[in-house]
N, CA, C and O atoms as CSV, one atom per row, in Angstrom:
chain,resi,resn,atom,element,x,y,z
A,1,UNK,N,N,21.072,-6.726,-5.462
A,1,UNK,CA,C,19.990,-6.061,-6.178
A,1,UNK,C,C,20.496,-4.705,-6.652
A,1,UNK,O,O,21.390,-4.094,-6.066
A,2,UNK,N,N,19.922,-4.301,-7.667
A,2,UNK,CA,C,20.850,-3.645,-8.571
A,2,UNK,C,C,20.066,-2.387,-7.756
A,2,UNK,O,O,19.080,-2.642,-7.064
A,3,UNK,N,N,20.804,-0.422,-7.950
A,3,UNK,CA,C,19.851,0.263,-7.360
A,3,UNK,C,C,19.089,1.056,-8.005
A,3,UNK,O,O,18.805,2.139,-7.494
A,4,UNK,N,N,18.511,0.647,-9.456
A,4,UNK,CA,C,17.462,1.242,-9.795
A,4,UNK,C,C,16.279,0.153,-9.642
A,4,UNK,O,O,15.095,0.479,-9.556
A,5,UNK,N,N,16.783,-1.305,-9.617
A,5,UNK,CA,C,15.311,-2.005,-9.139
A,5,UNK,C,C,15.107,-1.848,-7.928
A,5,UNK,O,O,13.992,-1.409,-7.648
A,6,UNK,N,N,15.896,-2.082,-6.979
A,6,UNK,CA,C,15.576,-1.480,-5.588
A,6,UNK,C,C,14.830,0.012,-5.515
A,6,UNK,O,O,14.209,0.119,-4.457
A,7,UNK,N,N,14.755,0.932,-6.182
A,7,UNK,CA,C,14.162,2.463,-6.109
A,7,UNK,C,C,12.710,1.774,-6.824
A,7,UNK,O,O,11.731,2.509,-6.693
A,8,UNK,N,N,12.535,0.880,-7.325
A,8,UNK,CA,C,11.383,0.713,-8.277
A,8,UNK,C,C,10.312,-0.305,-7.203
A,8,UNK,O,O,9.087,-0.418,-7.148
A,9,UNK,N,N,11.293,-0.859,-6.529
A,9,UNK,CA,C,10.385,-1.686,-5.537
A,9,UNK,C,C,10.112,-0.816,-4.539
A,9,UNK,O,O,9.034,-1.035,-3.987
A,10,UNK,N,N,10.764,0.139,-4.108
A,10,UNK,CA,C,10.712,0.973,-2.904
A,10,UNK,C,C,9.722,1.822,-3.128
A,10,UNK,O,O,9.044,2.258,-2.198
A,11,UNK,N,N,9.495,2.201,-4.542
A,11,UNK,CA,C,8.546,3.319,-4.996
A,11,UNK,C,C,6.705,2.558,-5.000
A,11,UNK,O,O,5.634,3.119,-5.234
A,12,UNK,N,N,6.992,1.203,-4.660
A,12,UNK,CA,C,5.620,0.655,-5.128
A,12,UNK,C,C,4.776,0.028,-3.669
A,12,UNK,O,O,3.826,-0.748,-3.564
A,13,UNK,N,N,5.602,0.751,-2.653
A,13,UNK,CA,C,5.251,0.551,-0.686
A,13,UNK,C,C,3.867,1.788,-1.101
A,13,UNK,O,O,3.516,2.449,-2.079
A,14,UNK,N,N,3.412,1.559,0.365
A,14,UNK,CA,C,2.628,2.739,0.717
A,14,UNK,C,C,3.358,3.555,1.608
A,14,UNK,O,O,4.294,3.291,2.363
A,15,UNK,N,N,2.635,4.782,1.331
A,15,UNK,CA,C,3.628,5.787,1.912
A,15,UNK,C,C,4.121,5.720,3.540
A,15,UNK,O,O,4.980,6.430,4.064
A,16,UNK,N,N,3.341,4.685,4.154
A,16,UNK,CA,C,3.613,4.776,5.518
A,16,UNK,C,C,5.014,3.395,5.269
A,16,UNK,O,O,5.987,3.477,6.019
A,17,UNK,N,N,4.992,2.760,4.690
A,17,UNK,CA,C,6.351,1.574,4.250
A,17,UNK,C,C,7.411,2.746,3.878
A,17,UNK,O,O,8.484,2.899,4.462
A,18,UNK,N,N,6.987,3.457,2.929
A,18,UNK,CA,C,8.324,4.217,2.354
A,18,UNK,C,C,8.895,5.131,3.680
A,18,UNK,O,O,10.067,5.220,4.049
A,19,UNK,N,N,7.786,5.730,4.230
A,19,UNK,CA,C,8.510,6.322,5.425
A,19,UNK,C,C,9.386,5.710,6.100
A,19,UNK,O,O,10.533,6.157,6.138
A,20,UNK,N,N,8.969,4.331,6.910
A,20,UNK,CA,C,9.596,3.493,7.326
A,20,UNK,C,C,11.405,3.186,6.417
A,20,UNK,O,O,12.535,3.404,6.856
A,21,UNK,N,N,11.142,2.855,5.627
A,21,UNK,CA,C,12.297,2.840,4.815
A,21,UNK,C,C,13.429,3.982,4.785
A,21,UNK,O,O,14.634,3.742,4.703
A,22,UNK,N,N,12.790,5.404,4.875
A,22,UNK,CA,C,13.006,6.571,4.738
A,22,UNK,C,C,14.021,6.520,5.791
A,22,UNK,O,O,15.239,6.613,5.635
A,23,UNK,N,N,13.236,6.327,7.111
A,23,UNK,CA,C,14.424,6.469,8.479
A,23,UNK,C,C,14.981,5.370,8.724
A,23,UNK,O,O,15.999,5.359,9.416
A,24,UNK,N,N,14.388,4.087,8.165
A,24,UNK,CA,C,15.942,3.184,8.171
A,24,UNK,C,C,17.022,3.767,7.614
A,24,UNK,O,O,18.021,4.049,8.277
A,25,UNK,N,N,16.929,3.952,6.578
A,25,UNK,CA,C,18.294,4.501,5.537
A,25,UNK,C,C,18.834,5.470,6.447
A,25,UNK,O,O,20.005,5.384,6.816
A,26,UNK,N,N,17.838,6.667,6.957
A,26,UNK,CA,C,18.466,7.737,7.647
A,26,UNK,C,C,19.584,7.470,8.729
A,26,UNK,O,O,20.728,7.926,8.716
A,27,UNK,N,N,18.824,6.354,9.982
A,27,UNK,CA,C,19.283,5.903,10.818
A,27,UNK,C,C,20.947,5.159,10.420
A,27,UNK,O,O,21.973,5.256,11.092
A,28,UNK,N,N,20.766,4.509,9.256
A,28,UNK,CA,C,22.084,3.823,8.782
A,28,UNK,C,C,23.434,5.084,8.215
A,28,UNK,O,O,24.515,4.785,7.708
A,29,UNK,N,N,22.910,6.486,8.510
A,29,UNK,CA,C,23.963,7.081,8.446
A,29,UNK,C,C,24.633,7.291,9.186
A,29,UNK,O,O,24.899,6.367,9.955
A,30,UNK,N,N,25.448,8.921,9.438
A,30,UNK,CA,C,26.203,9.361,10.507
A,30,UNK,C,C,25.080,9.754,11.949
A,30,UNK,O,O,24.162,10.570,12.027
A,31,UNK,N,N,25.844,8.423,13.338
A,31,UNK,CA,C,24.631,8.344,14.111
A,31,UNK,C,C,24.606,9.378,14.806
A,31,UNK,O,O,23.513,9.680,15.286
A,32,UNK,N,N,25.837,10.294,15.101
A,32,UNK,CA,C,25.872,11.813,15.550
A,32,UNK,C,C,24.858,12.837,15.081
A,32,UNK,O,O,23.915,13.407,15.630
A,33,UNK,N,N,25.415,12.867,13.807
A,33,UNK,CA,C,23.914,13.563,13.209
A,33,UNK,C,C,22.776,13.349,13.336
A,33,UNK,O,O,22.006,14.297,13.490
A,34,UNK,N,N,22.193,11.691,13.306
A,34,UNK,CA,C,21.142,11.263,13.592
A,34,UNK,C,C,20.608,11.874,14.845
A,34,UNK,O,O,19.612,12.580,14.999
A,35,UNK,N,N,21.518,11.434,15.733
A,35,UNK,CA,C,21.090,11.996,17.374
A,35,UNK,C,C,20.525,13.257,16.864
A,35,UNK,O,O,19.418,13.089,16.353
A,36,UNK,N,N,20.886,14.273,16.853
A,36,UNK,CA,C,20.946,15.760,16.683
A,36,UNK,C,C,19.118,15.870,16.171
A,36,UNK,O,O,18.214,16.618,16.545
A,37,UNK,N,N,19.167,14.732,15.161
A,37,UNK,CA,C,18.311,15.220,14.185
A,37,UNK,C,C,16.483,14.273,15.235
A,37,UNK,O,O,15.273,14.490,15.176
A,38,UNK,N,N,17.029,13.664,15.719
A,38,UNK,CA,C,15.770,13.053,16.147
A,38,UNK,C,C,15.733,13.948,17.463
A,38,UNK,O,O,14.581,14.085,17.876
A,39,UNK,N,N,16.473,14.440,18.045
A,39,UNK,CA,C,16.761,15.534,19.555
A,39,UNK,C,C,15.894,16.788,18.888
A,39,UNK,O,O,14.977,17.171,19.615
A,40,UNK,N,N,16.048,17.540,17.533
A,40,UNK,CA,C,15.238,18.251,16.858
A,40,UNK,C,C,13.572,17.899,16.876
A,40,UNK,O,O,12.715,18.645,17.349
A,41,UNK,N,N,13.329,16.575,16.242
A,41,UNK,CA,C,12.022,15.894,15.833
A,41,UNK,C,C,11.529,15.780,17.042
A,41,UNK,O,O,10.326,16.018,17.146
A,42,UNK,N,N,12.153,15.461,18.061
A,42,UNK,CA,C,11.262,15.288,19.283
A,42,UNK,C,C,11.084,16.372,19.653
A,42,UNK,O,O,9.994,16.305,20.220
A,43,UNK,N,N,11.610,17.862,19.750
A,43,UNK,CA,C,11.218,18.624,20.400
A,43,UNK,C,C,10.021,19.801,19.544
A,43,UNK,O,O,9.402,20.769,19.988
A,44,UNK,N,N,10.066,19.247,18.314
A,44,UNK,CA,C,9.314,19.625,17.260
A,44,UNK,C,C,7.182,18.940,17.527
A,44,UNK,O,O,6.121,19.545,17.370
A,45,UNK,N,N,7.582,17.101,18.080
A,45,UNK,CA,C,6.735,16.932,17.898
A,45,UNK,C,C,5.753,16.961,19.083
A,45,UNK,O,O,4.559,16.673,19.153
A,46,UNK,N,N,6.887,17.524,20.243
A,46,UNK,CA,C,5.905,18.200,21.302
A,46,UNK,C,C,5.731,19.350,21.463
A,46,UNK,O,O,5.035,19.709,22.412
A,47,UNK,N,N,6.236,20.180,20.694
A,47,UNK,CA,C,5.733,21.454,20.782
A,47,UNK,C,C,4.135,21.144,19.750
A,47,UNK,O,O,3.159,21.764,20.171
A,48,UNK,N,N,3.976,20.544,18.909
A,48,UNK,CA,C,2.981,20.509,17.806
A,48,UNK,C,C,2.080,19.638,18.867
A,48,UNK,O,O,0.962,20.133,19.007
A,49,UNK,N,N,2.316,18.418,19.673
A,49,UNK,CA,C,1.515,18.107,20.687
A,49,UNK,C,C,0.468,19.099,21.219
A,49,UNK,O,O,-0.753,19.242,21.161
A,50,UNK,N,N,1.757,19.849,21.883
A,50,UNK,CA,C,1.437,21.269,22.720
A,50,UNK,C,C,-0.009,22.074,21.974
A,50,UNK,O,O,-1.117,22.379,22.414
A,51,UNK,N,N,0.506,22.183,20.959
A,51,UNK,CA,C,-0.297,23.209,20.265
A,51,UNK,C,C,-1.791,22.511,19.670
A,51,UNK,O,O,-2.751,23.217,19.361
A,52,UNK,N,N,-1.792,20.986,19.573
A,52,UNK,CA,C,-2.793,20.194,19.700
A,52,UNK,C,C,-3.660,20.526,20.384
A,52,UNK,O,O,-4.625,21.226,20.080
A,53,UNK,N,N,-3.368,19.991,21.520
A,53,UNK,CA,C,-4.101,19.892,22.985
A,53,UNK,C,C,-4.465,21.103,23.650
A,53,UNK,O,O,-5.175,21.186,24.653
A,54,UNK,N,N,-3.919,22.047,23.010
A,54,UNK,CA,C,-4.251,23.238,23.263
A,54,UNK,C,C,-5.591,24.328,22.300
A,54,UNK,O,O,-6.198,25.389,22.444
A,55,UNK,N,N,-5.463,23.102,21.243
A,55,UNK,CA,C,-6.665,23.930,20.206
A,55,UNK,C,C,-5.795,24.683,19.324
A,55,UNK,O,O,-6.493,25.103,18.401
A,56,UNK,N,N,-4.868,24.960,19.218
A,56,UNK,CA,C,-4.162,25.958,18.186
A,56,UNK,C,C,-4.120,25.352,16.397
A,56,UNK,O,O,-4.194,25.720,15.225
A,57,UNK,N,N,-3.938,24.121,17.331
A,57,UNK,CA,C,-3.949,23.328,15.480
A,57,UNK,C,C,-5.028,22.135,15.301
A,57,UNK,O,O,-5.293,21.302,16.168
A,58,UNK,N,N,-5.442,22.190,14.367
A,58,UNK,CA,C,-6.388,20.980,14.082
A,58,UNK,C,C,-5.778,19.397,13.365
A,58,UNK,O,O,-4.749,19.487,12.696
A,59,UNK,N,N,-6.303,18.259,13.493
A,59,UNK,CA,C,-5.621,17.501,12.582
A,59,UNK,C,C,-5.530,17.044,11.450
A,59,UNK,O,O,-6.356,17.675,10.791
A,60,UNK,N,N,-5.135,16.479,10.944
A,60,UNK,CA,C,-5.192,16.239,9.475
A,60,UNK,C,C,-5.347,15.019,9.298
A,60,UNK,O,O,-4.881,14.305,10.186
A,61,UNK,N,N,-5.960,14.407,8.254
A,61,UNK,CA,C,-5.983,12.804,7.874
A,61,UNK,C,C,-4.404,12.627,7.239
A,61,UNK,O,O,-4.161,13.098,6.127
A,62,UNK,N,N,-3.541,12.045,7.879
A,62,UNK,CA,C,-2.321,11.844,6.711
A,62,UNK,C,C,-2.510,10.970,5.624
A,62,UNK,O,O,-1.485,10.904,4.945
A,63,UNK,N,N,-3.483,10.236,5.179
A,63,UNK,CA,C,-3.774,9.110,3.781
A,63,UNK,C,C,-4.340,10.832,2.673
A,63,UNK,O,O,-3.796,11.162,1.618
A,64,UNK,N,N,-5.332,11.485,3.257
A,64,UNK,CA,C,-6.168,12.454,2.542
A,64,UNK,C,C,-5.151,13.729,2.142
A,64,UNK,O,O,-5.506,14.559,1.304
A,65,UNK,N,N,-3.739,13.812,2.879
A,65,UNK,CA,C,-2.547,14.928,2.558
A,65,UNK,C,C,-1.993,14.393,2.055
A,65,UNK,O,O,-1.678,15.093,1.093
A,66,UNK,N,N,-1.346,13.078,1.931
A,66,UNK,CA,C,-0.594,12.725,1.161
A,66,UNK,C,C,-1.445,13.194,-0.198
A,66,UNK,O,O,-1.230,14.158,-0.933
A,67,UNK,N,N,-2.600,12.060,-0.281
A,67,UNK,CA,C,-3.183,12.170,-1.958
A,67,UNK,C,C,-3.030,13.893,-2.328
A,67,UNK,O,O,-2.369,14.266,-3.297
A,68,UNK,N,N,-3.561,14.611,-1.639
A,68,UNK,CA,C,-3.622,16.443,-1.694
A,68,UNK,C,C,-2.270,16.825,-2.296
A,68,UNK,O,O,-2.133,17.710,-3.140
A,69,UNK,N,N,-1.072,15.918,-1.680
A,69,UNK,CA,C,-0.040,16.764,-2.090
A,69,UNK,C,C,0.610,16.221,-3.644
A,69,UNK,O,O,1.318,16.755,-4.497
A,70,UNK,N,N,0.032,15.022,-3.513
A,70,UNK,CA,C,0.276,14.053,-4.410
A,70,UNK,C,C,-0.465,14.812,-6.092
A,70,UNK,O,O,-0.056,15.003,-7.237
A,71,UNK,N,N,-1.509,14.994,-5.452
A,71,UNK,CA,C,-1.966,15.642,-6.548
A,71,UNK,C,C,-1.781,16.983,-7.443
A,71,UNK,O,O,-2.029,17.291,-8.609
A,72,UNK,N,N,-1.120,17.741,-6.103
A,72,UNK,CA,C,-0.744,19.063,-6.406
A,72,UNK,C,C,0.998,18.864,-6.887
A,72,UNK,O,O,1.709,19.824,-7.184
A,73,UNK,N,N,1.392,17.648,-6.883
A,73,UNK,CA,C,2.523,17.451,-7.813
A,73,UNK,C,C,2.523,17.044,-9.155
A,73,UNK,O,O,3.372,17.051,-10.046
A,74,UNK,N,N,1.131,16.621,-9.054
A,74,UNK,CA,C,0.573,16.054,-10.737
A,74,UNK,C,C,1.014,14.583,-10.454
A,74,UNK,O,O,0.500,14.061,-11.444
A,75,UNK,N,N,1.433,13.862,-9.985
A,75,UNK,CA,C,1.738,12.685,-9.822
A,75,UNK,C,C,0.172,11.536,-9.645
A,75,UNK,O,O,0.311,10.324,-9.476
């Protein structure tokens, strides 16, 4: 499959597919880096836990931010 039809099929997922896709590809790189980078994300997504459960942050709908950001790209 050629790789602009592949970008054209990839572009027509929902954003929770494209994510998915997103860290396959990621994962299929250098797995050193990878490590590093998910050792980052995890300690990222418990500190934001943290700050959850604690009241500091509120949540967000991710379908209602995507469209928000989506929109504020003009897209």
């Amino acid at each position: 499959m050629e790789s602009v039809t592949l970008a054209q099929e990839v572009l027509r997922l929902s954003p929770f597919e494209k994510a998915q896709m997103i860290d396959a590809l990621w994962q299929s790189l250098d797995s050193a880096e990878q490590k590093a980078v998910d050792r980052a994300w995890l300690a990222e997504s418990q500190d934001r836990l943290k700050a959850f459960r604690a009241g500091e942050i509120k949540p967000l709908d991710g379908e209602a931010t995507i469209r928000a950001i989506a929109a504020d790209l003009g897209q």
